[in-house]
N, C-alpha and C positions, 0 to 999 in steps of 0.2 A: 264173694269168696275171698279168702286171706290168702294175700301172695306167701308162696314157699323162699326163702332165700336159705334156712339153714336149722338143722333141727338139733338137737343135741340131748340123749338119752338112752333109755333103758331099751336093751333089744333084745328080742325074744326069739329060740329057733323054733320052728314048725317045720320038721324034717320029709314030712309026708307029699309023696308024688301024687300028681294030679289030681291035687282036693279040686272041687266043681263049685260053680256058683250054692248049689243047688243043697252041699253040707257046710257052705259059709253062711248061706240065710235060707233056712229052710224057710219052705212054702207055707205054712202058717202064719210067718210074720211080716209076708207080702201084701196083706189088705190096707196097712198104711201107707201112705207117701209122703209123710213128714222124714225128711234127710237129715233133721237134726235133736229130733228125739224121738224115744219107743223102741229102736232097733240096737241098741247095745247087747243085749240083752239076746238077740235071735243070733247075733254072730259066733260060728261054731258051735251051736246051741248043744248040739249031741252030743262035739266030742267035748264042752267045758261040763254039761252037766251029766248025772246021774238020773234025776228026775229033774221037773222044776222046781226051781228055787234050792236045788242041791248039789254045791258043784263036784267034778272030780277031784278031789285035794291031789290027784297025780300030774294033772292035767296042769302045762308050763303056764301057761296066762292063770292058773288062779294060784300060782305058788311066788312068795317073795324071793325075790324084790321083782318078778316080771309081772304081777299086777299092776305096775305103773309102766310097765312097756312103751313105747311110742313108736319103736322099730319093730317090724317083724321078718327077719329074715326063712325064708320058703324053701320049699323042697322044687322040683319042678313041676312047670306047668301048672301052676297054682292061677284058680280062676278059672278054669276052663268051663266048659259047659253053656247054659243058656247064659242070655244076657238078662242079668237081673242089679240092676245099679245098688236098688240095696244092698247086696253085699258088700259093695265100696261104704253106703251109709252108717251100715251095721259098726262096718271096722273104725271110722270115723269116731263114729259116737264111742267107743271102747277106749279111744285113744291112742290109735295105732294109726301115726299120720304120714308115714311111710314105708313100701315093700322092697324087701330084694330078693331076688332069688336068678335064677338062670334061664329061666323060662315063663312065659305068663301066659293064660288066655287074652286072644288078642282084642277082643270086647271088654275084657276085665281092666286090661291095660288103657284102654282108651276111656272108659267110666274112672278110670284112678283120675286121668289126666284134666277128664270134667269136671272133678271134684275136688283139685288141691291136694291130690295126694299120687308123690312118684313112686310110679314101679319100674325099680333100678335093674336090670337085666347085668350081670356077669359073669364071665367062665365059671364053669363048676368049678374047679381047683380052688377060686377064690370065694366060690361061695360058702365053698364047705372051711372056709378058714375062720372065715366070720361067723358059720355056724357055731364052730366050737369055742370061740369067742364069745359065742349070744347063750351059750349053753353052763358057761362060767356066771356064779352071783358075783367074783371078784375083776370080773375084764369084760362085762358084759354092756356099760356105754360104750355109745359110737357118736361120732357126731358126723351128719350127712351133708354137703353144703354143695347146693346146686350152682350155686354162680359158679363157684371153683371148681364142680364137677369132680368135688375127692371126698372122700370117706375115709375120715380120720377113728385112728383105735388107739387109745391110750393102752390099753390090755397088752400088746407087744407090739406096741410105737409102731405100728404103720400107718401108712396115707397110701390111698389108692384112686387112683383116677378110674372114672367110669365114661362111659359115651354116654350121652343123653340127643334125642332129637330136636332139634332148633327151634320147630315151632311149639312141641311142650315145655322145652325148657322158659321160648317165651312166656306161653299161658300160665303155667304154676308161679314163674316170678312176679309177674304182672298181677296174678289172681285173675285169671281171667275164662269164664265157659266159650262155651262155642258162640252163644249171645255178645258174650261182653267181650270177645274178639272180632265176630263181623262188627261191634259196632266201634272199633278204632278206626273203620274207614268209611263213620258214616256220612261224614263230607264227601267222599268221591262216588259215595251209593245217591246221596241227594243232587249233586250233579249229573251223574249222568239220568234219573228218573225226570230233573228238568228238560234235558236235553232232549230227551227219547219222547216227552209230551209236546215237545215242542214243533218235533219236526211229526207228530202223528197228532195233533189237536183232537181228532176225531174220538181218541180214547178219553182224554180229560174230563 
C-alpha cells in the first residue's frame, strides 16, 4: 500500500446524509475481490448513472472539472451500513483517495484506514465551508497534508487543522494494513514464540 503524506486536488461535494455501503457498491459488483481493478465503475453506480454505460450529466463526479476529483467532501454519516470494503475499493479505483465529511460509518472509516485512504471527520460549520468550496469549478482544490494535520484552500486562503488518531495517522504515513503493521514488531512477535517454546518444549 502507498504511504499517504499529502494530497493536492480536485474535490468534489456529496452533500447527501447517510449514503450506506450498500448505494456506494451496490451488491452486484461484490462477486469480485480484486481491490485494484473492476470496481470504479459499481461506485455510486445509481446515483452516477441512468442506465449502464449512461451517466447522469447532473450528477457532480461525472460533470468538469470534478471527473478528476481525488477529494470527496460528505454529507453525514457517509458509509454507514454493512461492512463491505469494496466500497473503499470502488472509490479508490475512481480516484477518490480521500474523505471528509462530519461523520462516517465506523467500519467505513476503519476499511478507509486499511486501504490508504483518510476519512477526515470535522465540525459541520467546517464542513459545510469546504462544501461550498468543493461546489465551486473556480476554488474547488484543496490540498490535505496528513503529517501537518491541515487542509490547505487557496479558494479563500484558509488552512485548517484537523485531529487525526496516532495510530492511523501512523498506518496511512507509513502505508501500512493491519499485516504490515503487526509486522513492524516482528522481532519481538519472534522472541517471545522462542521464549514461550522454550520454556514449554512439549508444544515444538
Amino acid at each position: 500500500m502507498e504511504p499517504f503524506l499529502s494530497l493536492t486536488g480536485v474535490a468534489a461535494a456529496l452533500p447527501m446524509a447517510n449514503l450506506d455501503t450498500d448505494q456506494i457498491m451496490p451488491k452486484q459488483y461484490l462477486r469480485g475481490v480484486d481491490r485494484h481493478t473492476g470496481l470504479a465503475e459499481g461506485f455510486l453506480h445509481d446515483l452516477r448513472f441512468a442506465a449502464p454505460g449512461v451517466p447522469r450529466p447532473e450528477f457532480v463526479l461525472n460533470r468538469s472539472p470534478w471527473t478528476q476529483a481525488k477529494i470527496l467532501v460528505t454529507g453525514p454519516n457517509y458509509g454507514c451500513g454493512s461492512s463491505r470494503e469494496h466500497a473503499v475499493w470502488g472509490m479508490r479505483q475512481l480516484g477518490l483517495a480521500c474523505v471528509i465529511g462530519s461523520s462516517f460509518g465506523g467500519i467505513f472509516a476503519d476499511n478507509c484506514t486499511r486501504n490508504g485512504v483518510p476519512a477526515i471527520s470535522l465540525p459541520l460549520a467546517e464542513v459545510e465551508r469546504l462544501m461550498a468550496l468543493a461546489n465551486d469549478p473556480a476554488r474547488c482544490e484543496m490540498t490535505v497534508d496528513l503529517e501537518q494535520q491541515r487542509i490547505v484552500t487557496p479558494g479563500d486562503g484558509g488552512s485548517l487543522p484537523f485531529a487525526f488518531d496516532p495510530l492511523k495517522k501512523h498506518m496511512l504515513l507509513k502505508g501500512l494494513d493491519a499485516v504490515g503493521l503487526t509486522m513492524e514488531h516482528a522481532q519481538d512477535i519472534r522472541a517471545f514464540e522462542q521464549d514461550y517454546l522454550r520454556t514449554r518444549p512439549w508444544l515444538a
